[in-house]
N, C-alpha and C positions, 0 to 999 in steps of 0.2 A: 504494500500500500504506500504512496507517497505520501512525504513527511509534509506537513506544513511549518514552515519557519514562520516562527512568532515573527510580526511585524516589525518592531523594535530592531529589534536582533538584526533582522533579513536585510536592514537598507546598509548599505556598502556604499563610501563616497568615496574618488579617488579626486584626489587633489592633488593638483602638480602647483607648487608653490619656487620661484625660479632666484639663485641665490640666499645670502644669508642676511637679510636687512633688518629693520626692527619692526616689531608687534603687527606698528600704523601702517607702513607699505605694506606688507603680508598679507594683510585684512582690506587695504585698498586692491591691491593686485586679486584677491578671491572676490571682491566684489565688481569687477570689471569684468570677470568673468561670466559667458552665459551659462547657468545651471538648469540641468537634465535630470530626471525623475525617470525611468525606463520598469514599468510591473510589465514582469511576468507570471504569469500565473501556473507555468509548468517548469519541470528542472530544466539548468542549463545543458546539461546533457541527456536529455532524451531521444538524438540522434532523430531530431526530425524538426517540427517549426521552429519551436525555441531554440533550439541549439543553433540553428540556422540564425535565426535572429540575433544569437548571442556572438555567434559570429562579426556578424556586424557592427554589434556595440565595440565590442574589441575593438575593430579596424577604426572605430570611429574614435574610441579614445586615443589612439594613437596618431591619429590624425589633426584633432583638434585637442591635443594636448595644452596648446596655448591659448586654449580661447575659450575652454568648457570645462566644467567641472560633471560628474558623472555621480548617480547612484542610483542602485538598484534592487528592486526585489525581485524573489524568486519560491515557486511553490505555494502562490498564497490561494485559499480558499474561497470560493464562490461570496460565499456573504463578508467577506473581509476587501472584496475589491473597490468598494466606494472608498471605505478610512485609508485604505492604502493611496488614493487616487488624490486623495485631498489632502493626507500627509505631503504626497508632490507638488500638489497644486499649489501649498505655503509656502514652499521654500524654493519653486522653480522658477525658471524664464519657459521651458518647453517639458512636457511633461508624454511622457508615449505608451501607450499602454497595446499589449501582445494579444492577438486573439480576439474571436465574434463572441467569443462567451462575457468576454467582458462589457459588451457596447452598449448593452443599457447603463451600467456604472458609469461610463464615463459622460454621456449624454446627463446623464443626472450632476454630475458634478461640474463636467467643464463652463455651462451658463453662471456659477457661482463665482468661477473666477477668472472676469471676463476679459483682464489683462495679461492672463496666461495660455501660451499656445498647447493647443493638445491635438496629437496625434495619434489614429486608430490605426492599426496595422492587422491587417483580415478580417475585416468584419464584414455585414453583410453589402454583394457587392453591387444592390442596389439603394444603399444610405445616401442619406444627406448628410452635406457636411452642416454642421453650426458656425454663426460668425466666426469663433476663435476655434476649431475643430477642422481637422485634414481626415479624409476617408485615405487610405493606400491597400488599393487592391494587388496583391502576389501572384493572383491569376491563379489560384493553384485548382480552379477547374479548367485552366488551359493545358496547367500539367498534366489533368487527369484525361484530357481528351487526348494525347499524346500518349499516357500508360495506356488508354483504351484501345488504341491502333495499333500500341503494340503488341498486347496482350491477344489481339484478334487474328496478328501477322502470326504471332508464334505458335497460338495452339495448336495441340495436334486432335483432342477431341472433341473439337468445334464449341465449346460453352468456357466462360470466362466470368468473371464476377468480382466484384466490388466490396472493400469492408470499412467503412468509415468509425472513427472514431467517438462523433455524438453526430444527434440529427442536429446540426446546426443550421442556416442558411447556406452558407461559405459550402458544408460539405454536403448537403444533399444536391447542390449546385454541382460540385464536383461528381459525384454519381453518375448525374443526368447525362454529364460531357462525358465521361467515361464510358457512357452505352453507347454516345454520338459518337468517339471516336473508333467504337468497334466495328461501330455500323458503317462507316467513311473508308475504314480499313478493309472491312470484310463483310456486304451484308447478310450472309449467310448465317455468321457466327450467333450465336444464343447469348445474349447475357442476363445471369441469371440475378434477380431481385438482390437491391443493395442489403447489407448488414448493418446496421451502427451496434457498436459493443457498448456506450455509453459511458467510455470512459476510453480515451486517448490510449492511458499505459498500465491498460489491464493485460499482464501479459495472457494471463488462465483462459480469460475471455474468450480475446482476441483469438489467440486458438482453435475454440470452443466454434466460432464462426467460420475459420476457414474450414476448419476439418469437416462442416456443415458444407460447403460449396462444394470442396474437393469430392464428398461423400455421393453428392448429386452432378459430378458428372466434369465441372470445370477442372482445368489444369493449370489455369495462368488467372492471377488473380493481382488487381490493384488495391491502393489501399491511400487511404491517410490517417495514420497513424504517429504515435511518437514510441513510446519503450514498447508499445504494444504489438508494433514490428516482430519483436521476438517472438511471439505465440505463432506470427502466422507462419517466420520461417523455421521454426522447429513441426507446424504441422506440416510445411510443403515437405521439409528433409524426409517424415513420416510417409510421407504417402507419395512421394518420389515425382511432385507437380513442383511449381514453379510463381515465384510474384516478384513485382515489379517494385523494387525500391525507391528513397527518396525521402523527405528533400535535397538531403544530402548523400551524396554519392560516393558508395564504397568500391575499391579494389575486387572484382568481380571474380578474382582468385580464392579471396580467402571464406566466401559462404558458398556455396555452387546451389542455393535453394533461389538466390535472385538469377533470373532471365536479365534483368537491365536494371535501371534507377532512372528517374525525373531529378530533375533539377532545378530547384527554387529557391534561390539567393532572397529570402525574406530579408537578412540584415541591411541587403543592399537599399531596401527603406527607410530604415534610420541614417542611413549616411548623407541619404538624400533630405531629411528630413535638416540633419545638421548644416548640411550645405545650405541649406537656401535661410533659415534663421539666422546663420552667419554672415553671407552674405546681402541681407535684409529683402529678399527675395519671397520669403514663405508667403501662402494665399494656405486660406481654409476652405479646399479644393479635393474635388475627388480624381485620385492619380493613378492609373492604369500601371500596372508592370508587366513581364512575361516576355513573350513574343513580340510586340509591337512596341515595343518601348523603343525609346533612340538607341538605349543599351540595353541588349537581352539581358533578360534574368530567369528565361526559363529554358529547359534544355532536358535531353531523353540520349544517352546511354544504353545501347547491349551489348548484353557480356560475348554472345554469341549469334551471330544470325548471318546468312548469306547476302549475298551480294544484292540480289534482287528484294527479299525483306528488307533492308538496311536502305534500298533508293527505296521502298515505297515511302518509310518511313519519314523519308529527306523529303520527301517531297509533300506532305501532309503537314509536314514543318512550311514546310516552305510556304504552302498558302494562306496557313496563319500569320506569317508575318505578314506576307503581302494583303493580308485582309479577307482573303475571300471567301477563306471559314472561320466564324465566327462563336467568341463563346458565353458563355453566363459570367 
């Protein structure tokens, strides 16, 4: 079961404070600084959004070492996500909160404090932003229409299937595009009724659902999940089928139960989020990523496929960016 960190405890500031001067510069030089608030609501290493995102914090504090001060939470609990939001909300310039499960919280807190920027990262990807609120869609049902055409290229017993982690918007979104990409890839192929385990990193569950698909008939199964990954490749390694990993992409050497991985640079959000408040650029604005961005942030990995699988593949890419298939 994941731990929850006491709130207290959970916020981690990193402060780069430059030379040895007295008290009064130290304290002027941190207050010239723009300060960051980043809740997560899942571990840092869950080897999927979060960690993807946490990724990005990283590169962003190293980047804007001189201009931003950082902290963050991690693991926090569904009814803890307002106190945590408005903990940020006191003591920020931009404040960015991980995940749809959080977006009523933040909608409730960011009109309170209307001189701070807040940023949503995956929520549902037909929101509105608020005056001082940024929507940033990761497009991760453009990934999943891409695991779809994969999962349809590779089967060998024509039925494929989907395991989402909660019925959220964001992932019954991703589902939907996971059947359209099966169907764009192959429309023969069957795919069978989504799963949500209703919780991200159940590994038991998560299991529990694919050995349910695998059981009825699929061999190639996507997913969005985070620790809950584990259940589904310990059931493929069982039953000698196959799923599509991600967001973050592993060495396809060392599990042989993934066919491929998606690739979704969620962190690359906050970077962008810090880019433009520092550059005084930011709008509270709903912001597309994926495929169609100026810089991709989305992308599909196989471990193994031929030549002719691997062009359809490119080429199914390829009309996403150009526009012509379009996703939720």
């Amino acid at each position: 079961m994941a731990r929850t960190v006491p709130l207290i405890a959970a916020l981690s500031v990193a402060v780069v404070l430059a030379g040895c001067g007295s008290a009064e510069e130290a304290t002027t030089e941190k207050a010239d600084k723009l300060t960051v608030g980043v809740l997560f609501p899942g571990s840092l290493s869950d080897d999927g959004f979060m960690e993807s995102a946490y990724l990005g914090y990283q590169r962003a504090e190293k980047t804007y070492a001189d201009k931003a001060t950082f902290s963050k939470v991690e693991q926090v609990a569904t009814a803890d996500f307002e106190a945590a939001l408005v903990r940020f909300a006191s003591a920020s310039d931009l404040v960015i909160s991980l995940g749809g499960q959080t977006d009523a919280a933040v909608r409730l807190v960011a009109p309170k404090f209307p001189k701070v920027k807040f940023v949503e990262i995956g929520g549902p990807a037909d929101g509105k932003p608020l005056e001082n609120l940024a929507l940033y869609d990761p497009q991760q049902a453009q990934a999943a229409f891409l695991a779809g055409a994969a999962s349809a290229l590779l089967t060998e017993t024509g039925k494929v299937g989907f395991v989402g982690g909660a019925e959220l918007p964001a992932i019954v979104n991703a589902a939907k595009e996971y059947a359209n990409g099966a169907a764009a890839a192959d429309p023969k192929v069957q795919v069978l009724a989504p799963q949500y385990v209703g919780d991200f990193n159940d590994v038991a569950k998560a299991k529990q659902s694919a050995l349910a698909d695998y059981s009825a008939g699929a061999d190639v199964l996507g997913q969005i999940l985070n620790l809950g990954k584990k259940g589904l490749a310990q059931a493929a390694a069982q039953e000698k089928t196959a799923l599509i990993g991600g967001p973050i992409p592993h060495d396809c050497a060392t599990d042989t139960a993934y066919a491929g991985f998606v690739k979704t640079d969620v962190g690359a959000e906050i970077e962008f989020a810090l880019e433009h408040v520092v550059a005084g650029t930011w709008k509270p604005e709903n912001v597309k990523f994926g495929l169609t961005a100026a810089t991709p942030h989305n992308d599909i990995t196989l471990c193994e496929a031929d030549a002719a699988i691997q062009a359809k593949l490119d080429a199914i890419k390829a009309d996403i960016t150009a526009g012509k298939i379009n996703t939720l």
